[in-house]
C-alpha positions as CSV (number, residue, x, y, z in Angstrom):
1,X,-24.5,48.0,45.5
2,X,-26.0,45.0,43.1
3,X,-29.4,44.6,43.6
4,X,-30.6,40.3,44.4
5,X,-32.1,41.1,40.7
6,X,-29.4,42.3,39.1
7,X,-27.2,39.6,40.5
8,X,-29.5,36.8,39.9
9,X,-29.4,38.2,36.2
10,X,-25.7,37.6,35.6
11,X,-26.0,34.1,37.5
12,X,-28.7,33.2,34.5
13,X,-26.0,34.7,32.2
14,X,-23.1,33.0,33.2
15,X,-24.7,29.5,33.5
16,X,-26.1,30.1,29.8
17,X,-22.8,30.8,28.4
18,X,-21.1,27.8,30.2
19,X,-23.3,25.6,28.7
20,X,-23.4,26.8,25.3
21,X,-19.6,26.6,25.6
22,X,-19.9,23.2,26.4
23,X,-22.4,21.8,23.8
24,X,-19.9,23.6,20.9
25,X,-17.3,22.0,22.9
26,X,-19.2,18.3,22.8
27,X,-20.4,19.2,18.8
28,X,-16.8,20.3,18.2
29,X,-15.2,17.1,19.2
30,X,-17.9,14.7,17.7
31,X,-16.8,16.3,14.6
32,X,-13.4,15.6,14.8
33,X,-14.4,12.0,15.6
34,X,-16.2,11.7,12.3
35,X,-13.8,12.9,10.0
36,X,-10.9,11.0,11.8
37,X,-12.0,7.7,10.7
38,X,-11.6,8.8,6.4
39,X,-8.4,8.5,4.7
40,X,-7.9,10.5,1.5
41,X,-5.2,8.7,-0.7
42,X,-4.2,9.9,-4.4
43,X,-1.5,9.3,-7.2
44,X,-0.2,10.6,-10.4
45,X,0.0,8.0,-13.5
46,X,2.9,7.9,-15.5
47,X,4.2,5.3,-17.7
48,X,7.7,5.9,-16.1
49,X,6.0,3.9,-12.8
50,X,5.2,1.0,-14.7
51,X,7.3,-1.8,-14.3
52,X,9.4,-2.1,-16.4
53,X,8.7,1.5,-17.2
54,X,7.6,2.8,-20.6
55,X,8.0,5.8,-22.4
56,X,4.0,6.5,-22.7
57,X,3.2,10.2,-23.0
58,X,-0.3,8.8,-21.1
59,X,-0.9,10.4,-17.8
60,X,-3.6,10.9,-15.2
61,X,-4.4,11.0,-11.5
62,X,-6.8,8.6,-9.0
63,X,-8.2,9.9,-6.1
64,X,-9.7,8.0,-3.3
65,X,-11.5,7.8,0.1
66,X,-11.6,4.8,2.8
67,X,-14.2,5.3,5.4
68,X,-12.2,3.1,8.0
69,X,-15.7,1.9,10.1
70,X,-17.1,0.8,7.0
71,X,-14.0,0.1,4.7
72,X,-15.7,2.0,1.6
73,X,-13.7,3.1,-0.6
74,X,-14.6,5.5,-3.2
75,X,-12.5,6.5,-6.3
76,X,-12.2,9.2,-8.9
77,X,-9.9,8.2,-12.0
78,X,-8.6,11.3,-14.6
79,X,-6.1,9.8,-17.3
80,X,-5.1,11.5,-20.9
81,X,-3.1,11.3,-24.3
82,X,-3.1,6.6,-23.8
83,X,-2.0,5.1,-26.6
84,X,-5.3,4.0,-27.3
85,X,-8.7,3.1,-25.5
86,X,-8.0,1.7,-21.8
87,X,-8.7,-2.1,-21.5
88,X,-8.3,-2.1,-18.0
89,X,-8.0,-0.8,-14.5
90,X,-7.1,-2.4,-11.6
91,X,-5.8,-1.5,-7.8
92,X,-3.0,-4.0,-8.1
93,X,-1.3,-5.3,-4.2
94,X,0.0,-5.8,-1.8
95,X,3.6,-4.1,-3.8
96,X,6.0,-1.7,-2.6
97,X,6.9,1.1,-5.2
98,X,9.0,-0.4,-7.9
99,X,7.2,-4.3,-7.6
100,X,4.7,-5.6,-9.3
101,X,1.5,-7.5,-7.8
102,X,-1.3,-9.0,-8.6
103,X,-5.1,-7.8,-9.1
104,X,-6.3,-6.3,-5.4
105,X,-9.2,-4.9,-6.3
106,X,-10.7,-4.3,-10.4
107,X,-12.6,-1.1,-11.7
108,X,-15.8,-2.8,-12.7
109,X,-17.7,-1.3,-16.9
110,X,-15.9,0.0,-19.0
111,X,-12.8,2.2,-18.3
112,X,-13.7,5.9,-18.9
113,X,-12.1,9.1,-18.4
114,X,-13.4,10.5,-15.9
115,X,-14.6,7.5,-14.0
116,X,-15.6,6.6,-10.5
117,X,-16.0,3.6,-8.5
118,X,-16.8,2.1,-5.1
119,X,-16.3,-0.8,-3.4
120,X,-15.8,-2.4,0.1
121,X,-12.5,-3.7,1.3
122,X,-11.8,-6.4,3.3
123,X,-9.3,-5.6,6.5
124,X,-7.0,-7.0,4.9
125,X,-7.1,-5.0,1.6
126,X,-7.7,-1.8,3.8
127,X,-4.6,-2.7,5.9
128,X,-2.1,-2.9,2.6
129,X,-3.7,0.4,1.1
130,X,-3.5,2.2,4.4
131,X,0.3,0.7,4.7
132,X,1.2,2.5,0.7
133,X,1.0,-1.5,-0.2
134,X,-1.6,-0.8,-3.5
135,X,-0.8,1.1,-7.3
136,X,-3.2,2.3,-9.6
137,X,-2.7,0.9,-13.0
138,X,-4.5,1.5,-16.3
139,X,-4.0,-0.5,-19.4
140,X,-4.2,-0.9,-22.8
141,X,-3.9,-2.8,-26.4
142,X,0.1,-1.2,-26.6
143,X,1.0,-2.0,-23.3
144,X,-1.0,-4.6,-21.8
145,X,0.9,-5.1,-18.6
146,X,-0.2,-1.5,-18.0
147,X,0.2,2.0,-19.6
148,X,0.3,4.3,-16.8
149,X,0.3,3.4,-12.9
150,X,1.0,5.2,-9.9
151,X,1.6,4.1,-5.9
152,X,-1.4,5.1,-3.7
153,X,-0.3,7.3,-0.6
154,X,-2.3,8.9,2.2
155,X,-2.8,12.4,0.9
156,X,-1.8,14.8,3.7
């Protein structure tokens, strides 16, 4: 037979276990909340996306992250083998794939490989890059409507 002690013991156990179940529980789900509100988004560039598309040998690859309390975006840009130096990059939108769009958002200094940038959208902006609605594009001197570009999409 369990002694009042003994009994009292696992009581004490029990209730510590249930709530150190419960605060992973409550830590767990705050942590889903935070990472639920960034978006990861990426493209490959290729001068066969540009249109009209070109026969550029350039390549490269933008990465990017929207914080969707804040609408930050951040952006990491990797290109290679351009005709010559780049003379511009731009997030060019609202465009489906295969249309061509004005200047959504520019890559402020000068256009280096690698580069990064940040900036803060407007809802609108946020809205047409979370829709697939913006394209990457980097330019130069030989192609000045844009060497390489490629379509944002959510990155799964």
């Amino acid at each position: 037979m369990k002694t009042r002690r003994q009994i009292n013991r696992f009581a004490l156990v029990a209730v510590s276990l249930a709530a150190s179940i419960a605060v992973v529980g409550i830590s767990g789900c705050g942590m889903m909340g935070q990472s639920s509100n960034m978006v990861a988004f990426t493209t490959q560039l290729r001068g066969a996306n540009e249109v009209p598309a070109n026969a550029s040998a350039g390549n490269g690859s933008v990465d990017a992250v929207l914080n969707k309390d804040t609408n930050l975006l951040r952006w990491k840009v990797n290109y290679s083998g351009l005709t010559g130096p780049a003379t511009a990059g731009h997030f060019h939108g609202p465009a489906a794939v295969g249309a061509n769009a004005g200047v959504a958002l520019g890559w402020t200094g000068p256009i280096t490989n690698p580069m990064e940038g940040s900036a803060t959208l407007t809802p609108a902006q946020a809205a047409d890059l979370t829709a697939g609605r913006w394209y990457a594009n980097i330019h130069t001197a030989a192609h000045p409507g844009g060497e390489v570009r490629g379509q944002m999409t959510v990155r799964n």
